[in-house]
Structures are given as structure tokens and as C-alpha cells.
Backbone as a chain_set.jsonl record, in Angstrom:
{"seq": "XXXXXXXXXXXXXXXXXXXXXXXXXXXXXXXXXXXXXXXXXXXXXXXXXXXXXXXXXXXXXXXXXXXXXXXXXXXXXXXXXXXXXXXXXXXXXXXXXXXXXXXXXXXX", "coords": {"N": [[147.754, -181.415, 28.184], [150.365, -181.433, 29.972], [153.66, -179.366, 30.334], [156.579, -179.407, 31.297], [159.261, -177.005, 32.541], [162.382, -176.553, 31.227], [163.856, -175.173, 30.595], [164.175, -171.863, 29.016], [161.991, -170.425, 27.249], [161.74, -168.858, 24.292], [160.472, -166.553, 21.834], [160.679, -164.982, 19.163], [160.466, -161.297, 17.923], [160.6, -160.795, 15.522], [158.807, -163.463, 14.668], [156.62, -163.061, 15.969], [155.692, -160.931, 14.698], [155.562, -161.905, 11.779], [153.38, -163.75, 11.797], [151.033, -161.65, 12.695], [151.162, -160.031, 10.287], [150.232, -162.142, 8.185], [148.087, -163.185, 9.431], [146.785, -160.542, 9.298], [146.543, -160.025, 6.152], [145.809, -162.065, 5.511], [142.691, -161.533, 5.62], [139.848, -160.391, 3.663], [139.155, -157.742, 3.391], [141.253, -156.242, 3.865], [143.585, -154.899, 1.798], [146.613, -154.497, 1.558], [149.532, -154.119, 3.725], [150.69, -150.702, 5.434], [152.934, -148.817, 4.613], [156.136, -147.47, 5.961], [157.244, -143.852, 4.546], [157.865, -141.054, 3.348], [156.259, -139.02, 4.384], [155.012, -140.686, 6.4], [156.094, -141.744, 8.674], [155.867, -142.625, 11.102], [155.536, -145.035, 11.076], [155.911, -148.574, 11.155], [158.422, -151.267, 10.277], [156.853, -153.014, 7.521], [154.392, -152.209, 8.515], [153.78, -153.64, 11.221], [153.836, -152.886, 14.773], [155.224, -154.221, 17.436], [155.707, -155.224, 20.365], [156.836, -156.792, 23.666], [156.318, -158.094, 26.376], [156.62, -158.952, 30.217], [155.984, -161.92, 29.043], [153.76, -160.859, 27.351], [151.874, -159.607, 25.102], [151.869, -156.541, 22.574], [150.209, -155.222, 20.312], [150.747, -152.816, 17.346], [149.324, -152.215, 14.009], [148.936, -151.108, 10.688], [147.193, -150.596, 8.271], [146.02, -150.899, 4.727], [143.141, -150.502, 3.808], [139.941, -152.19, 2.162], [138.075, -150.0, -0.258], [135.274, -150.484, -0.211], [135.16, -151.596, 2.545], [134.211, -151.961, 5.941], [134.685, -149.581, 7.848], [135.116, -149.472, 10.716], [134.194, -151.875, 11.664], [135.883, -153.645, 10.398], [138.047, -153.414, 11.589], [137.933, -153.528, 14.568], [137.501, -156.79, 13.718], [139.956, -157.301, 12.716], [141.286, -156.736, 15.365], [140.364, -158.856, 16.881], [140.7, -161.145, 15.214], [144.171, -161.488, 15.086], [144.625, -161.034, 18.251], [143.466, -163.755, 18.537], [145.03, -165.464, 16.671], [147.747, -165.225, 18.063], [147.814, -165.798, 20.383], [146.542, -168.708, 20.098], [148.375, -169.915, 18.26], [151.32, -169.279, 19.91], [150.847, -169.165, 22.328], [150.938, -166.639, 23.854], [149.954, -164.014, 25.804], [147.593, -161.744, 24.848], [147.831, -158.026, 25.222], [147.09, -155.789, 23.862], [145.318, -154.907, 20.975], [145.97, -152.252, 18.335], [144.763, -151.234, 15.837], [145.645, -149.387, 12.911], [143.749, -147.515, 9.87], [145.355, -146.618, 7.284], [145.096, -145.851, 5.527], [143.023, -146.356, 2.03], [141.899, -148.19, -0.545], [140.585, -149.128, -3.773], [139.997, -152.837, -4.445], [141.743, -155.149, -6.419]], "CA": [[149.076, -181.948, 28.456], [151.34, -180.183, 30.818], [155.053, -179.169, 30.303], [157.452, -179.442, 32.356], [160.094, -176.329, 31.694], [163.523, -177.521, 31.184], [164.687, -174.346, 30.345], [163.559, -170.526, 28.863], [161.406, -170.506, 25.695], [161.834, -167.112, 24.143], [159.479, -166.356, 20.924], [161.121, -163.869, 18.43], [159.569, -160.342, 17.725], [160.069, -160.925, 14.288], [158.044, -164.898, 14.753], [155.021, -162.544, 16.303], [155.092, -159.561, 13.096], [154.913, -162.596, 10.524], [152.109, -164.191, 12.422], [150.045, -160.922, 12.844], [150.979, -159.905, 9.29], [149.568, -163.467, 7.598], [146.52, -163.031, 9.856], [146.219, -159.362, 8.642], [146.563, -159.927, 5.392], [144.57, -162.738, 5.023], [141.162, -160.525, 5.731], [139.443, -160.347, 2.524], [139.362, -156.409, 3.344], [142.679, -155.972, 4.071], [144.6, -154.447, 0.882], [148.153, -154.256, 1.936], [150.086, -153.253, 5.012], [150.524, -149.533, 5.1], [154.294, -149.126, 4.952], [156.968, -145.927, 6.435], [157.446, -143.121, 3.702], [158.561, -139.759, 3.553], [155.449, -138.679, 5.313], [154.9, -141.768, 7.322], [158.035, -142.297, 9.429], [155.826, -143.172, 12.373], [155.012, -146.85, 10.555], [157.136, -149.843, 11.373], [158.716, -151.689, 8.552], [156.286, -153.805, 7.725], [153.065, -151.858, 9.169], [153.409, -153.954, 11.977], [154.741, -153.187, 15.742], [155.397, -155.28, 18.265], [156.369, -155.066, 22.423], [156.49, -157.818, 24.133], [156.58, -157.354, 28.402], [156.538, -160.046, 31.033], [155.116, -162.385, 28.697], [152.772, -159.83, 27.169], [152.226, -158.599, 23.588], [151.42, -155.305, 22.463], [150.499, -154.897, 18.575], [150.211, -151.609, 16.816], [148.914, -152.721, 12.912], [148.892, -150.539, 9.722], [146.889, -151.375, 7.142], [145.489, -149.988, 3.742], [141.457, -151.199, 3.639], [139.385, -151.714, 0.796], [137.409, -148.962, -0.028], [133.641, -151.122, 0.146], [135.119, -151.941, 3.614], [133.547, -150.744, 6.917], [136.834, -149.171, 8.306], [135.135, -149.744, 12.223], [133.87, -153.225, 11.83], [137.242, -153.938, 9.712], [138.895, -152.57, 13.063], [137.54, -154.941, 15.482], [137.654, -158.304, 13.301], [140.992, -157.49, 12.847], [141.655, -157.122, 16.932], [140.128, -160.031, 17.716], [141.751, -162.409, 14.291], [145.29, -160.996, 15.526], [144.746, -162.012, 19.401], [143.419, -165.323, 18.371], [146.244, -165.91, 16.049], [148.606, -165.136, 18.614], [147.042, -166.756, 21.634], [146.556, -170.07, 20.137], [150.145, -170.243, 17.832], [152.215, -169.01, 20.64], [150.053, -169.428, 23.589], [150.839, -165.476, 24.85], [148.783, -163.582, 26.149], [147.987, -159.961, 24.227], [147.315, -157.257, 25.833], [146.401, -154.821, 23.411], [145.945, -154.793, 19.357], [145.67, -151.27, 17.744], [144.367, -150.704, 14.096], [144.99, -148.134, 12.432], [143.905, -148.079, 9.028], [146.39, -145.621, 7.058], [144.661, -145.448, 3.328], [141.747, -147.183, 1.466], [142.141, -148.233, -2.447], [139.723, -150.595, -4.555], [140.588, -154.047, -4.816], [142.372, -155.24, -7.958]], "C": [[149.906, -180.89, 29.173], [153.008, -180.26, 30.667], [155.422, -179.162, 31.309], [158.766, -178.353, 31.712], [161.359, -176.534, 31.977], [164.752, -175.936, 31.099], [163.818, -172.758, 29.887], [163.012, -170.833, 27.618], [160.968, -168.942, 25.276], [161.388, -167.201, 22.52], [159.835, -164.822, 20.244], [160.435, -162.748, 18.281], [159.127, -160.733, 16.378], [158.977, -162.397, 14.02], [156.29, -163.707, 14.345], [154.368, -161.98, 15.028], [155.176, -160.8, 12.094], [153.831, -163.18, 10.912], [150.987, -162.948, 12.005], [150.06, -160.287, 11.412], [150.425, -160.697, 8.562], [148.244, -163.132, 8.296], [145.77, -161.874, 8.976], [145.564, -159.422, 7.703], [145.445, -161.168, 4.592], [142.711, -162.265, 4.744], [141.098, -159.705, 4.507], [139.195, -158.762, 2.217], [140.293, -155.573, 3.533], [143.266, -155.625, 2.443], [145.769, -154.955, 1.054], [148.107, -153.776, 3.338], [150.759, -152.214, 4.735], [152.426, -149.741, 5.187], [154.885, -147.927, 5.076], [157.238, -145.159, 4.949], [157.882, -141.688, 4.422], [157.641, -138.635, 4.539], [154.459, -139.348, 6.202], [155.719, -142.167, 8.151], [157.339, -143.038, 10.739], [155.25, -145.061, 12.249], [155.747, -147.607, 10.411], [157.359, -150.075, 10.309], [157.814, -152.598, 8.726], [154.544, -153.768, 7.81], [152.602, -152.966, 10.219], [154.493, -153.79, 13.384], [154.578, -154.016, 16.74], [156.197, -155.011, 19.3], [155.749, -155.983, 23.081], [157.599, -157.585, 25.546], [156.4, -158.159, 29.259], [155.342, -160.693, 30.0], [153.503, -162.27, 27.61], [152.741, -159.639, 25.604], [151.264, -157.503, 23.131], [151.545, -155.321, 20.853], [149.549, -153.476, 18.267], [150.231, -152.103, 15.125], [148.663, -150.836, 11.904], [148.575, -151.155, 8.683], [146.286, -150.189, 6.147], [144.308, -151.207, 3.393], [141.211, -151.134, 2.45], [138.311, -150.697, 0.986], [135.733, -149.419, 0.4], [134.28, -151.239, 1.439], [134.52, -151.034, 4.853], [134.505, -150.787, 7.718], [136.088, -149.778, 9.75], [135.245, -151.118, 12.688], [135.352, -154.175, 11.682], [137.803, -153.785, 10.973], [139.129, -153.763, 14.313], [137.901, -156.799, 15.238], [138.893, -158.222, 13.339], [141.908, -157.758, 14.075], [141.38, -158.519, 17.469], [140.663, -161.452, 16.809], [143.258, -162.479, 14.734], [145.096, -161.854, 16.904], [144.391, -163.313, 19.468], [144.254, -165.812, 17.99], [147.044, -166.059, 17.034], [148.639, -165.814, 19.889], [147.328, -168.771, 21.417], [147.728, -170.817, 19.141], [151.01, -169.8, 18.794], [152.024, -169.185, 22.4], [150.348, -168.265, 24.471], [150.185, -164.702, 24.843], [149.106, -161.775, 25.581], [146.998, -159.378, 25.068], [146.964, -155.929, 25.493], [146.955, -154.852, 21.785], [145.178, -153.611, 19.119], [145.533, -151.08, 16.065], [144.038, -149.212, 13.842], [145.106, -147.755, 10.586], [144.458, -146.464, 8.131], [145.956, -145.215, 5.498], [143.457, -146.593, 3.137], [142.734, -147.004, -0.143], [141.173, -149.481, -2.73], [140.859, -151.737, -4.953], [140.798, -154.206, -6.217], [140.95, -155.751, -9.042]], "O": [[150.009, -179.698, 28.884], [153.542, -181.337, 30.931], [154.733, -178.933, 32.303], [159.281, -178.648, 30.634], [161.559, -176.74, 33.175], [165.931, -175.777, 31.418], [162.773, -172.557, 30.507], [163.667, -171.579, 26.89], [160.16, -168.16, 25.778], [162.051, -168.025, 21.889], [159.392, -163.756, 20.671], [159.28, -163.064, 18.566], [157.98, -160.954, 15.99], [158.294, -162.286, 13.001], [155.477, -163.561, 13.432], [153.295, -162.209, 14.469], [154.475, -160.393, 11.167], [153.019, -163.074, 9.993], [150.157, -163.173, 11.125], [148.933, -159.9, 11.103], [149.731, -159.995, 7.826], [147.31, -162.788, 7.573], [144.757, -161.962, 8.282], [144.369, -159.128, 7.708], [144.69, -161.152, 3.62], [141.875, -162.631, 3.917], [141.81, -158.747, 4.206], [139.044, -158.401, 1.05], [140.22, -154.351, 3.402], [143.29, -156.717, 1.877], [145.919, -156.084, 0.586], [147.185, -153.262, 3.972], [151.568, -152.371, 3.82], [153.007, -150.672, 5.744], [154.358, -147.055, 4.386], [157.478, -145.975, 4.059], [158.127, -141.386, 5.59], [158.101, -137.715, 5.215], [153.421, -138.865, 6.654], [155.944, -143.377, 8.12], [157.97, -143.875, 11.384], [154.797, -145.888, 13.04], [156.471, -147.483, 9.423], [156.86, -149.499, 9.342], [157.715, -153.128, 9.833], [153.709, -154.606, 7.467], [151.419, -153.301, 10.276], [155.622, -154.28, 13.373], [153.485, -154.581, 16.778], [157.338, -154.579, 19.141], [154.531, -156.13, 23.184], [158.756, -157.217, 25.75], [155.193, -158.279, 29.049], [154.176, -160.299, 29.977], [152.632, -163.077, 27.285], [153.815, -159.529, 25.012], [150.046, -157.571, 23.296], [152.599, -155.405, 20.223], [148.422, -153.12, 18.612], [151.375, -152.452, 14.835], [148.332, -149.761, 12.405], [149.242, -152.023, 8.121], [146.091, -149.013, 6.455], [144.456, -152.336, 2.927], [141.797, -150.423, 1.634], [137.727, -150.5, 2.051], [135.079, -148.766, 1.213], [133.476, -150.468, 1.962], [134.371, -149.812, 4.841], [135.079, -151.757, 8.213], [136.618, -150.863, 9.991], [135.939, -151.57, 13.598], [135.801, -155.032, 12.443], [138.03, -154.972, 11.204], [140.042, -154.479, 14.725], [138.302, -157.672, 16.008], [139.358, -159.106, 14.059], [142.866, -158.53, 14.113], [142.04, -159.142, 18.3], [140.963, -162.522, 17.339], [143.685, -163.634, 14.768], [145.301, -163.068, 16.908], [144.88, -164.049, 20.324], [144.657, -166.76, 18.664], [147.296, -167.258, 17.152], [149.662, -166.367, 20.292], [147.893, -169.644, 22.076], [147.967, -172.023, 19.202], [152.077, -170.071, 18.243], [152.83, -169.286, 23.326], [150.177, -168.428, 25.68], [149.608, -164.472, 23.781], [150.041, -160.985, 25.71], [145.917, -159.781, 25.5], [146.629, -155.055, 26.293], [148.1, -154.839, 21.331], [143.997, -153.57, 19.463], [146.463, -150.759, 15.325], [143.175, -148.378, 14.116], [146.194, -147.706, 10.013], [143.947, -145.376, 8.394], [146.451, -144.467, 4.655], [143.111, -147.458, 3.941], [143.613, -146.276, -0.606], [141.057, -150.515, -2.071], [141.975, -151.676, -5.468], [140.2, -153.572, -7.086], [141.118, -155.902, -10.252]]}, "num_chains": 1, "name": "protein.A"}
């Protein structure tokens, strides 16, 4: 089906960081999202950033893995669950997701 644009359709930052956080967090190796502290300052609120550029989105991710997890593999599924999420709920196009996983702890 094709639109016709009537006007500007502008897609919140914060829309994107609950999207890519729900995706995150859903991944059964995912812990938590790593969050800013006293010797973390460089971690969004949230452990998730977001830049969005003609159309574009840029995600930098913070997470805390489980410890059975394989931090690389974990790495990847997460790049490619994130740009799917975001692709096919918003229909924009990403142009780069970064994981970086900030702690391990055993699941509850």
C-alpha cells in the first residue's frame, strides 16, 4: 500500500529507546540494561542511545549478560533483533547497532 504524505511524520527518540529496550530485554540472555553510575557516566539513562540523521538511526546498547551467555554470539543476535525491531515498527532504516555488554551476573 502506498502513502501519500500529507504532511511530516516525526518518530520520537524516546518511541525508538522503548522499542530497542523491549527488544533487548526480551533476549532470554539479556539480564538488565547496564545503567550510568559513579563510574559509568558514559551510559545513557536507560543503557540505551539513540541518533537519529536524515532518517537514519544510530543505537549504542548497554546491557548486563547472563553469565552461561556467549557475550559474542549474544552481540550479534542482539544487532540484528534491534534492527529488525526497528525496521519493521517504524519502517527506518538503522545504520548502525553497537553492543556493549557492561557486566555479566547469573540469572535469578
Amino acid at each position: 500500500m502506498e502513502y501519500k504524505a500529507l504532511g511530516k511524520v516525526v518518530i520520537s527518540p524516546k518511541v525508538l529507546k522503548t522499542i530497542v529496550r523491549l527488544t533487548v530485554l526480551s533476549h532470554p540472555e539479556v539480564v538488565a540494561m547496564a545503567l550510568p553510575g559513579p563510574f559509568s557516566l558514559h551510559i545513557p539513562d536507560g543503557g540505551v542511545g539513540i541518533k537519529v540523521e536524515d532518517d537514519k538511526v544510530w543505537v549504542n546498547l548497554y546491557v548486563i549478560a547472563s553469565a552461561e551467555a556467549n557475550m559474542y554470539k549474544l552481540g550479534f543476535e542482539l544487532q540484528s533483533e534491534v534492527a529488525r525491531a526497528i525496521q519493521n515498527i517504524t519502517g527506518m532504516e538503522v545504520a548502525e547497532v553497537n553492543v556493549r555488554v557492561e557486566g555479566v551476573k547469573k540469572k535469578a
